[in-house]
Structure formats: C-alpha cells, structure tokens
PLY file of the C-alpha trace (Angstrom):
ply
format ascii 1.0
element vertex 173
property float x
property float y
property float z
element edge 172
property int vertex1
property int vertex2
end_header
101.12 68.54 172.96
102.43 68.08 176.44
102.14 70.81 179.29
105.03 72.31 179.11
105.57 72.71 175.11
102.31 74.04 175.29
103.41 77.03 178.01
106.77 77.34 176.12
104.58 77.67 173.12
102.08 80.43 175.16
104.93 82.41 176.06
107.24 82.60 172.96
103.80 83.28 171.13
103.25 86.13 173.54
106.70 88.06 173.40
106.46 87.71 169.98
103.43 89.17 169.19
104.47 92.17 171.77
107.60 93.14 170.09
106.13 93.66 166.74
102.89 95.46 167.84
105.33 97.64 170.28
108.28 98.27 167.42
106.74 101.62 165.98
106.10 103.17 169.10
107.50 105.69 171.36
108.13 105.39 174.96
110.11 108.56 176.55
111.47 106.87 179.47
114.33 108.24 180.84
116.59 105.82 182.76
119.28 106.72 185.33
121.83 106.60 182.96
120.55 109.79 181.08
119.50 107.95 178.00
115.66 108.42 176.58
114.24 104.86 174.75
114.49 106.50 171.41
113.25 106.47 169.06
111.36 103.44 170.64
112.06 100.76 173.46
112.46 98.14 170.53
115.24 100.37 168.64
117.25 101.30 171.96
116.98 97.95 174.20
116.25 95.41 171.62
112.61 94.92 173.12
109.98 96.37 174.74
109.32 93.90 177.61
111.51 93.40 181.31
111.79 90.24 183.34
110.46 91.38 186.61
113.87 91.00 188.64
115.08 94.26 190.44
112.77 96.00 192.20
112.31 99.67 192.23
114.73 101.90 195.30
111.28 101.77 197.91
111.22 97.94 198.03
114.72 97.14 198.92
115.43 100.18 201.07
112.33 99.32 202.80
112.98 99.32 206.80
111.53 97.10 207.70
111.98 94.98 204.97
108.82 93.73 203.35
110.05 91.82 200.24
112.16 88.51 200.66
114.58 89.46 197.58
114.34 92.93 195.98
117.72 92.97 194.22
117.00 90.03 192.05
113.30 88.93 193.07
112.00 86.46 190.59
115.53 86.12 188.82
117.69 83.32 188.94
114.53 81.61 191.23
113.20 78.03 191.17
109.25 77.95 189.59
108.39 76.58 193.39
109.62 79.81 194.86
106.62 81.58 193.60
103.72 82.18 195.97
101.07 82.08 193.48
102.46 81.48 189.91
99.22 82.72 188.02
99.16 85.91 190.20
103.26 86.71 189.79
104.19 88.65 186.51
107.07 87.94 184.76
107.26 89.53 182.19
105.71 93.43 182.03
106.01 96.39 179.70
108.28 99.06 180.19
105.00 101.50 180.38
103.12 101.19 183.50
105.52 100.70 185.68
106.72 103.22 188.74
110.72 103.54 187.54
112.66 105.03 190.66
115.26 107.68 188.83
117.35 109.55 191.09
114.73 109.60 194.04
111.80 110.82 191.41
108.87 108.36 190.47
108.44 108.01 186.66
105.31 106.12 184.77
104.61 106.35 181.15
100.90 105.28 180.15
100.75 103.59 176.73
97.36 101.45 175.82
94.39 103.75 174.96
96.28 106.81 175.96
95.49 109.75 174.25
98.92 110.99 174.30
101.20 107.64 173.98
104.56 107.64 175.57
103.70 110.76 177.71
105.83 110.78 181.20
104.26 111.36 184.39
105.71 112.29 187.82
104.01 111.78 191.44
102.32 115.37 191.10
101.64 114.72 187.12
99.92 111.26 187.10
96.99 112.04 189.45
95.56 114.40 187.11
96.00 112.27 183.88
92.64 110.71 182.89
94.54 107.92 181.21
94.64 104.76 182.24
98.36 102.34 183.17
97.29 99.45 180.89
100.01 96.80 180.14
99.77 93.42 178.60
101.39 91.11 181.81
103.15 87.68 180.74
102.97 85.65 184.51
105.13 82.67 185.47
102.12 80.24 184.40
102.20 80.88 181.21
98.98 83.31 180.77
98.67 86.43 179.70
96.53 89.47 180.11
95.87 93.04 180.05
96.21 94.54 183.67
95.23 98.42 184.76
97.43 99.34 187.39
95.93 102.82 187.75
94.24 102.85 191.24
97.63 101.39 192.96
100.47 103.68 191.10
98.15 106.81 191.40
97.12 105.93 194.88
100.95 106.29 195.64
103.13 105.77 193.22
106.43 105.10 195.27
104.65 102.06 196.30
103.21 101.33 192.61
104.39 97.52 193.00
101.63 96.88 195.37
99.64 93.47 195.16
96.64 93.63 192.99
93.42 91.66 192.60
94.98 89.71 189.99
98.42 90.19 190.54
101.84 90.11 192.04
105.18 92.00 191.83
107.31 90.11 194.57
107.37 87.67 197.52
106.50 89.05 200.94
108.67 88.66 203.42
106.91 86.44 206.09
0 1
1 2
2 3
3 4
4 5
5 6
6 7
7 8
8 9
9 10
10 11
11 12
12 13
13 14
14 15
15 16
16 17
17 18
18 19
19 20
20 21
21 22
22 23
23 24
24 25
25 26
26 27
27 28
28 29
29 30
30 31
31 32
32 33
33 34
34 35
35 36
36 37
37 38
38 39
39 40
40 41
41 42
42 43
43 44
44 45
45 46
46 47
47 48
48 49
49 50
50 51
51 52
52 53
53 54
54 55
55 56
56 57
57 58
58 59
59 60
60 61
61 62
62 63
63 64
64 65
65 66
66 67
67 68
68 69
69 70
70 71
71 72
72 73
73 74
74 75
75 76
76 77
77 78
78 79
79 80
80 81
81 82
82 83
83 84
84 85
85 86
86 87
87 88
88 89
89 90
90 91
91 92
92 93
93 94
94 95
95 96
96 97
97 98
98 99
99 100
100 101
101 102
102 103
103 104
104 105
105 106
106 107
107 108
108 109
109 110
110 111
111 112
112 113
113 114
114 115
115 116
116 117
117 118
118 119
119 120
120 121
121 122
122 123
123 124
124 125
125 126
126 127
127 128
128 129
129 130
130 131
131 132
132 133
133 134
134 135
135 136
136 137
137 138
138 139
139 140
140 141
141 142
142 143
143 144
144 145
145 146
146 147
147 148
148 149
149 150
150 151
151 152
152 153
153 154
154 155
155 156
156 157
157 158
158 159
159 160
160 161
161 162
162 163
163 164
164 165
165 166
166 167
167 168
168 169
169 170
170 171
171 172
C-alpha cells in the first residue's frame, strides 16, 4: 500500500474508532451560543472531534500578535505550511481544550477522570487532581494520547501553548 492510502487509511481508522468509543458519553460543554453538548458531543454535533482551525479569543487578540493565522490557522492550509507536521494536531477532542466563552476559560477533563464530563474554570481546574488527557490525530497521520495538564493549569488562557510533543499553531516569525 502506497504512503498516502496508508495515512488516509491511519486517519479514517482513527476518527472512527473515536466516535464510537466517545458516543455514550457526556461532555457538559457549554458553547457561546448557550447550548450544553447533550446528551453527548456525538448526539448534539454529530462527533466528538474538531479540526484545529480557530483559535481560542487570547491568540488572535494577542498584541503583539504571536500566531501567523488565528482565525482559520491550520484550515484551508497547504500540508507545507506546517512547521513540524508530526508535532501539529489536527484533529483534538472537544475535552481538554481551554474554550474562551464570553471572556471565561472553560476545560472539561475526560480520560481517567473520576468525574467524566466535569467543567472547570481558571480558579476550578488547579485544584482538580485529574488529568487533561485527549487522544490527538496530527497532520502526519499519527496518533496519540497527549496530557495537557501542566500547560492549561499553568495558565489556562494560554492553554494552546507548545508542548514537548506538540503544536497548536504557527508562530509568527
């Protein structure tokens, strides 16, 4: 099988098996519009998993700006404008990640939490002994599990921050 039939096959393989293990589960998200992911991610948005394309209010109101394209970051982007395509996620859960509502950080832990689905705020998630596990798809093809506890409770308005085997965005330089 050629390269790329064998990364179309990694991926599709991938989302797949993350939609059905994530279809019974609960994650109480609430997004701008009001609206909480229930009774799951799967039932309201028709999956469980975002392309990583907007970034969150703190990256494109930064001043000055740090990220070469916040509004639509990896979307509508050539494979070569990646920095490092087995370090840049492209695909991530909707747990785990720092959701700007309003001005107020959000993050919903998931895998191995005790209490699944529970929502956190910036004075909440510091005390939470759970960890921000999420299986990461990344624009090579691989995936893995990734703990992005240390950066999101280290400050969680800038949750997005490189990690040791990860990416968010493009720096702008």
């Amino acid at each position: 099988m050629d390269r790329r039939r064998e990364t179309l096959r990694r991926r599709t393989g991938f989302l797949i098996r993350m939609f059905r293990l994530q279809k019974h589960g609960t994650v109480r998200l609430i997004v701008g519009f009001g609206k909480e992911f229930q009774p799951t991610c799967f039932d309201t948005l028709g999956g469980t998993y975002r392309f990583n394309w907007h970034l969150e209010d703190d990256y494109w109101n930064d001043n000055p700006a740090s990220v070469e394209d916040p509004v639509y970051n990896l979307g509508l982007k050539k494979e070569s404008w990646v920095p490092d395509t087995g370090r840049f996620i492209m695909m991530h859960e909707y747990a785990a990640f720092p959701w700007n509502i309003d001005g107020m950080i959000l993050v919903t832990s998931w895998h191995g939490a005790s209490n699944p689905g529970q929502l956190f705020d910036p004075s909440t998630i510091k005390g939470d002994r759970d960890k921000l596990i999420a299986p990461t798809l990344f624009v090579d093809g691989h995936s893995q599990q990734c703990d992005f506890t240390a950066i999101i409770k280290k400050n969680p308005r800038r949750g997005l921050e490189r990690g040791k085997d990860w990416m968010w965005y493009k720096p702008l330089n």
